[in-house]
C-alpha positions as CSV (number, residue, x, y, z in Angstrom):
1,X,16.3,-22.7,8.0
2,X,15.3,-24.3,4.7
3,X,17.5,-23.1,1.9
4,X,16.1,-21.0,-1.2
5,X,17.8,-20.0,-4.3
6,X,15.5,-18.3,-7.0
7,X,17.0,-18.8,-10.5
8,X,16.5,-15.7,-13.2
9,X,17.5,-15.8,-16.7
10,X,18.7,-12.3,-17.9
11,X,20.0,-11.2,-21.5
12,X,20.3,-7.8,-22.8
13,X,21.0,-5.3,-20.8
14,X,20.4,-4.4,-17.3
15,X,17.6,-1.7,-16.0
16,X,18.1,1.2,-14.9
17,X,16.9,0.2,-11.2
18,X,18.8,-2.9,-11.0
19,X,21.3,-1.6,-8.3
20,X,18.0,-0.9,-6.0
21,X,16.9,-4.3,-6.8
22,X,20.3,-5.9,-5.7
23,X,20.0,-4.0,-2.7
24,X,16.8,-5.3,-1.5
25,X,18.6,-8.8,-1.9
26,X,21.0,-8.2,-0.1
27,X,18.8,-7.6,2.6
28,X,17.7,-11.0,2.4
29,X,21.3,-12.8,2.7
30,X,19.7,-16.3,3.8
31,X,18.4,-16.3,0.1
32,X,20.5,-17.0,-3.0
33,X,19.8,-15.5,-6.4
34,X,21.2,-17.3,-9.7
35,X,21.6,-15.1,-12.4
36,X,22.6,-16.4,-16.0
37,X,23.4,-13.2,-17.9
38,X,25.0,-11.8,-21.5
39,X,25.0,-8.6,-19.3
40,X,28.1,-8.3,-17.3
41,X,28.5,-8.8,-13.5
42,X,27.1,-5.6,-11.7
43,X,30.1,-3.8,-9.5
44,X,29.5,-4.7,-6.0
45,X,26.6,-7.2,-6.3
46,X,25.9,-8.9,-2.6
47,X,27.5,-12.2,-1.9
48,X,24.3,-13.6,-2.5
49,X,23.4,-12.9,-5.8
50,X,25.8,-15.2,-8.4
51,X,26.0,-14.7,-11.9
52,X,26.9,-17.1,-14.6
53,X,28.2,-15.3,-17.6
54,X,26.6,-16.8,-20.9
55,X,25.2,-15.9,-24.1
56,X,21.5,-16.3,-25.0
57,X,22.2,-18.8,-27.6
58,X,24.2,-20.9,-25.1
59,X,21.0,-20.6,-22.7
60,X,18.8,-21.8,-25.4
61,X,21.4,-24.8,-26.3
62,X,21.3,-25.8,-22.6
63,X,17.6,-25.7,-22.9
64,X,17.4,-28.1,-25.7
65,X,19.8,-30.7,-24.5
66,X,17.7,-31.1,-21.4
67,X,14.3,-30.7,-22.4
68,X,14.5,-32.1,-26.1
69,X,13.1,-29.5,-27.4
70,X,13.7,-27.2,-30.1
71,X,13.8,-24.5,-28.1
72,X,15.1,-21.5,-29.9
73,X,13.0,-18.3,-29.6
74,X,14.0,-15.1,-31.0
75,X,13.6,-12.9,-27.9
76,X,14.6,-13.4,-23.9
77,X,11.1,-13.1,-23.0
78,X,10.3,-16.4,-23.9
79,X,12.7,-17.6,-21.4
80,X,9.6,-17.0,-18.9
81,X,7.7,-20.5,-20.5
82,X,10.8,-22.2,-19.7
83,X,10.1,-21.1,-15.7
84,X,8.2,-24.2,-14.6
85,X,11.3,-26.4,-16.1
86,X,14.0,-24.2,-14.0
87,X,14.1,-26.8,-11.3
88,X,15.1,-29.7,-14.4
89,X,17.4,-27.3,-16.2
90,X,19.3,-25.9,-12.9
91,X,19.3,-29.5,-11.4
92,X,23.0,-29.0,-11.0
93,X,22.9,-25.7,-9.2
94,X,20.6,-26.9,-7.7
95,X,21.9,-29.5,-5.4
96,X,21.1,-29.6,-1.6
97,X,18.7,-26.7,-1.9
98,X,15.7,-27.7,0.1
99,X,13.4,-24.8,-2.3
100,X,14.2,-23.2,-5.9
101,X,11.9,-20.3,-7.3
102,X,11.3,-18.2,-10.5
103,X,10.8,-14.0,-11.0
104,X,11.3,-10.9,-12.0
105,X,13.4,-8.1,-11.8
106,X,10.9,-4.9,-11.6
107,X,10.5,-5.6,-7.8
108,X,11.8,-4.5,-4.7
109,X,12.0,-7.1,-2.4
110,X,11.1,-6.4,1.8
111,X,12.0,-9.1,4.5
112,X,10.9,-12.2,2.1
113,X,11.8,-14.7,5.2
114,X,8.9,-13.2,7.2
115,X,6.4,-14.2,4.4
116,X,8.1,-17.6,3.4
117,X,8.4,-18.1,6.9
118,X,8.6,-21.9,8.7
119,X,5.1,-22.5,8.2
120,X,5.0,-22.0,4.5
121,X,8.3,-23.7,3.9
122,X,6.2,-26.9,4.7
123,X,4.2,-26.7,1.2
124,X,5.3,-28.2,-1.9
125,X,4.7,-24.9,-4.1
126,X,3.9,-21.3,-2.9
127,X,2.6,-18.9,-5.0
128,X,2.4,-14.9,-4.4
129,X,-1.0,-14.6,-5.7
130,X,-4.3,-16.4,-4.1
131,X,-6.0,-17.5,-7.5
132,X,-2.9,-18.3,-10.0
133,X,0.9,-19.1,-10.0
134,X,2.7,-15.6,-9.6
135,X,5.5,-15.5,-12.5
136,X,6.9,-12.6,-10.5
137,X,7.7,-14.4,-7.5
138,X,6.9,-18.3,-7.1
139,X,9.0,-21.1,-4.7
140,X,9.2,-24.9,-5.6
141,X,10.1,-27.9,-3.3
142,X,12.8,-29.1,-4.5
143,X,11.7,-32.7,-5.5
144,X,11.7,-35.3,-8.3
145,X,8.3,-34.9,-8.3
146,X,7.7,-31.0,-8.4
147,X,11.0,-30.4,-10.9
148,X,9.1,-32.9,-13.2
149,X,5.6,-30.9,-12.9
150,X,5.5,-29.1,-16.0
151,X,5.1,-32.5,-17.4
152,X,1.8,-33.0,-16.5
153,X,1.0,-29.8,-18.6
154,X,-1.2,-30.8,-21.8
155,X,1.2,-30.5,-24.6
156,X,4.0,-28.6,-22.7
157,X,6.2,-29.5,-25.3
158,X,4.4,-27.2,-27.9
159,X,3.3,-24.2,-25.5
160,X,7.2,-23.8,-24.6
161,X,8.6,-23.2,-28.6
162,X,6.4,-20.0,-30.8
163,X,5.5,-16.9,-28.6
164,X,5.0,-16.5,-25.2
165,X,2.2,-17.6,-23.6
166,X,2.8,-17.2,-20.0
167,X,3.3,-20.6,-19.4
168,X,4.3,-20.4,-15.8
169,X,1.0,-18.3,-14.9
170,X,-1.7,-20.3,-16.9
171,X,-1.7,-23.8,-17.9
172,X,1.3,-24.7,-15.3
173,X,-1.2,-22.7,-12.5
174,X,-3.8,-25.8,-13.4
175,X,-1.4,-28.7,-12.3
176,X,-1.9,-27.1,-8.9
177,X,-5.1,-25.5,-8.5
178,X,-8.3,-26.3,-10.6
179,X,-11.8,-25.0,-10.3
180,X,-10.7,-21.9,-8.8
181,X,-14.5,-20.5,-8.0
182,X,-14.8,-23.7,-5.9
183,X,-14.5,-23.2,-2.0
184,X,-11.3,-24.3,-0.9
185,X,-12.7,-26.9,1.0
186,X,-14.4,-28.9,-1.6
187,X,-11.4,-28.4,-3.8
188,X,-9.7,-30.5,-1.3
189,X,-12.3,-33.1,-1.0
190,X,-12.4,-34.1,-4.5
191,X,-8.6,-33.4,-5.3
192,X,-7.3,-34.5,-1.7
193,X,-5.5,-36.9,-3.4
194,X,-4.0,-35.7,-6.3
195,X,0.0,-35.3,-5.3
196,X,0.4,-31.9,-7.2
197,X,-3.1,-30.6,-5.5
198,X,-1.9,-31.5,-1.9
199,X,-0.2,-29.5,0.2
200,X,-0.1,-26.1,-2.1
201,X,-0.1,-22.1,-0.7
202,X,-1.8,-20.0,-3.1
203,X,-1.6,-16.6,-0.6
204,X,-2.5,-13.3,-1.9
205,X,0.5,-10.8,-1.3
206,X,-0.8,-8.1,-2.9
207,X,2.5,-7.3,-4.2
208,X,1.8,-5.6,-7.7
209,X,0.5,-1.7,-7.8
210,X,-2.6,-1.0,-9.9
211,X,-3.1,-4.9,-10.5
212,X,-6.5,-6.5,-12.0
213,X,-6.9,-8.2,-8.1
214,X,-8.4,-5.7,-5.3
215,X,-6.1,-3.8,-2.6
216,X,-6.6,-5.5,0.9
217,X,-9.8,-3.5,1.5
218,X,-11.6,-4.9,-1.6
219,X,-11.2,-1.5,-3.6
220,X,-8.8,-0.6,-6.3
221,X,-7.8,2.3,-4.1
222,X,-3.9,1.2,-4.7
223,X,-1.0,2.4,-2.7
224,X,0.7,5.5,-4.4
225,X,4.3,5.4,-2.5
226,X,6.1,2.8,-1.1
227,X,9.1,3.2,1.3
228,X,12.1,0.8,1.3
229,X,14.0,1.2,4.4
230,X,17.2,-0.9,5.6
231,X,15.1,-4.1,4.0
232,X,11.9,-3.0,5.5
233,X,8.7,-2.4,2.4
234,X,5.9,-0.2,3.9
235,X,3.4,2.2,1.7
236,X,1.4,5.1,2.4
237,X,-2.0,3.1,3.0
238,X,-1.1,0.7,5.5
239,X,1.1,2.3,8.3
240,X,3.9,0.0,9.3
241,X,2.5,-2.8,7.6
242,X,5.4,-4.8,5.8
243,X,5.2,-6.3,2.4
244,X,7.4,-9.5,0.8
245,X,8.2,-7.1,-2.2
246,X,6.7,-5.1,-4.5
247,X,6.1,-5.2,-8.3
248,X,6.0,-2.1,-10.0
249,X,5.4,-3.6,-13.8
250,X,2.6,-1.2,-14.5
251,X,4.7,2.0,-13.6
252,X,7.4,0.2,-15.5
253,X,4.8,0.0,-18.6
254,X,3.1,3.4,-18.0
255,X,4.3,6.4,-16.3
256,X,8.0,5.3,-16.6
257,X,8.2,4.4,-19.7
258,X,10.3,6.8,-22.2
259,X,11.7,9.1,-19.8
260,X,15.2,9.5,-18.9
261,X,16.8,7.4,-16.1
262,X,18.1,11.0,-14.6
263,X,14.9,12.0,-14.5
264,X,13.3,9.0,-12.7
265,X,15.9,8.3,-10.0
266,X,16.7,10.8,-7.5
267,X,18.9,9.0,-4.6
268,X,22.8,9.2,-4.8
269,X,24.4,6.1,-4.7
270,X,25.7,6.3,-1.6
271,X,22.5,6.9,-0.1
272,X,20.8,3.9,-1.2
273,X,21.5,1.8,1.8
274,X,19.7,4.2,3.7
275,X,16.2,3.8,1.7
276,X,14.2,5.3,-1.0
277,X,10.5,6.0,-2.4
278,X,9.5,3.3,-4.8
279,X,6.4,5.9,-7.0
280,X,5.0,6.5,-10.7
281,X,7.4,9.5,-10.4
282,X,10.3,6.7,-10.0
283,X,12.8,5.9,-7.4
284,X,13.4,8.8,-4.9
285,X,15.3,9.1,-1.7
286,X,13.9,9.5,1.5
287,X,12.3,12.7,3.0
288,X,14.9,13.9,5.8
């Protein structure tokens, strides 16, 4: 089984659903998550989620001394242009890992090993989304040449210090897939030989609710409820169906936003092993 460890960057403070999340990784024990956090180390985190206890500013220091940058941003989000450059910066943690990966933390994550299955553990990068790298969930080989890719990006140097500009999703997407409208075929006929181009999965998950790319059927006709249960993702459109994860940023953004945490979680603690309902209402237990 190739080895996987998906590296996330963290300061401030945690989210409310952050104990779900941690639960949804520990249903996926074969993976490791590497946490570098100001927050504090969660009671009871799974064996397979780490953290490193830092400050921002240390983060940002460690970013300079490896990329020779002047990295020093204001706010955490800008730690998401530094994604592509993960692989460089964690090369320690790093060591022996056959795959490393970038995301977020507003997703619930199913039975990942049954979408990054053998198959796709052959490719060099898989992405989450069919048309773009997925900043929400992406794995990289990891190899010279893939933790050095971000170098081929015009001027990375520049689009890594000032505000974010999704980095990871646009201008890093290009080193791997250009001409997008073109069929995949003759992408592969005039880029068969470009080492970054070959050997890339760019598979729609349809992971995120409410998203700009259509549900399965080709409508925006979106799920409404998704059901976590014992590491298993499901929603109310597709029956028993199972999902990688699910990101719920616009719910986040939107009908989430400004209410009280009381108010948009419903499960006890001690129930949460059991499952829950993933909604715009929030995070719910299970019907009996």
């Amino acid at each position: 089984m190739k080895s996987i460890t998906i590296i996330i960057p963290y300061f401030g403070t945690w989210p409310f659903w952050f104990d779900f999340f941690l639960i949804s990784c520990a249903r996926n024990p074969s993976i490791r998550w590497l946490f570098f956090t100001d927050c504090g180390v969660p009671t009871g985190a799974p064996h397979n989620v780490q953290f490193t206890e830092m400050t921002f500013a240390e983060y940002k220091q460690r970013a300079r001394d490896v990329l020779r940058i002047e990295f020093d941003p204001a706010a955490p989000y800008k730690l998401c242009d530094l994604r592509p450059a993960y692989g460089l910066i964690h090369r320690e943690e790093l060591q022996g890992c056959d795959y490393w990966g970038f995301g977020d933390i507003d997703v619930i994550y199913g039975n990942l090993r049954a979408h990054f299955n053998e198959h796709r553990l052959t490719h060099q990068l898989i992405s989450c989304h069919g048309r773009r790298i997925s900043g929400h969930l992406t794995l990289i080989a990891n190899t010279e040449l893939m933790r050095t890719a971000f170098y081929r990006v015009p001027d990375w140097q520049q689009l890594m210090l000032g505000t974010h500009v999704a980095l990871d999703e646009r201008a890093f997407s290009r080193v791997f897939l250009r001409h997008r409208s073109w069929p995949k075929w003759l992408r592969n006929w005039v880029f068969g030989r470009d080492p970054y181009m070959r050997n890339v999965d760019f598979s729609e998950t349809y992971s995120t609710v409410c998203a700009s790319v259509p549900w399965l059927d080709g409508s925006f006709n979106f799920p409404t409820t998704w059901y976590w249960r014992d590491g298993s993702l499901t929603n109310d459109l597709t029956g028993a169906r199972e999902f990688p994860y699910l990101h719920f940023v616009q719910w986040k953004q939107a009908d989430w936003k400004g209410r009280d945490k009381l108010e948009l979680v419903t499960v006890a603690r001690d129930d949460m092993d059991r499952g829950f309902v993933i909604s715009a209402r929030g995070i719910n237990a299970l019907a009996s």
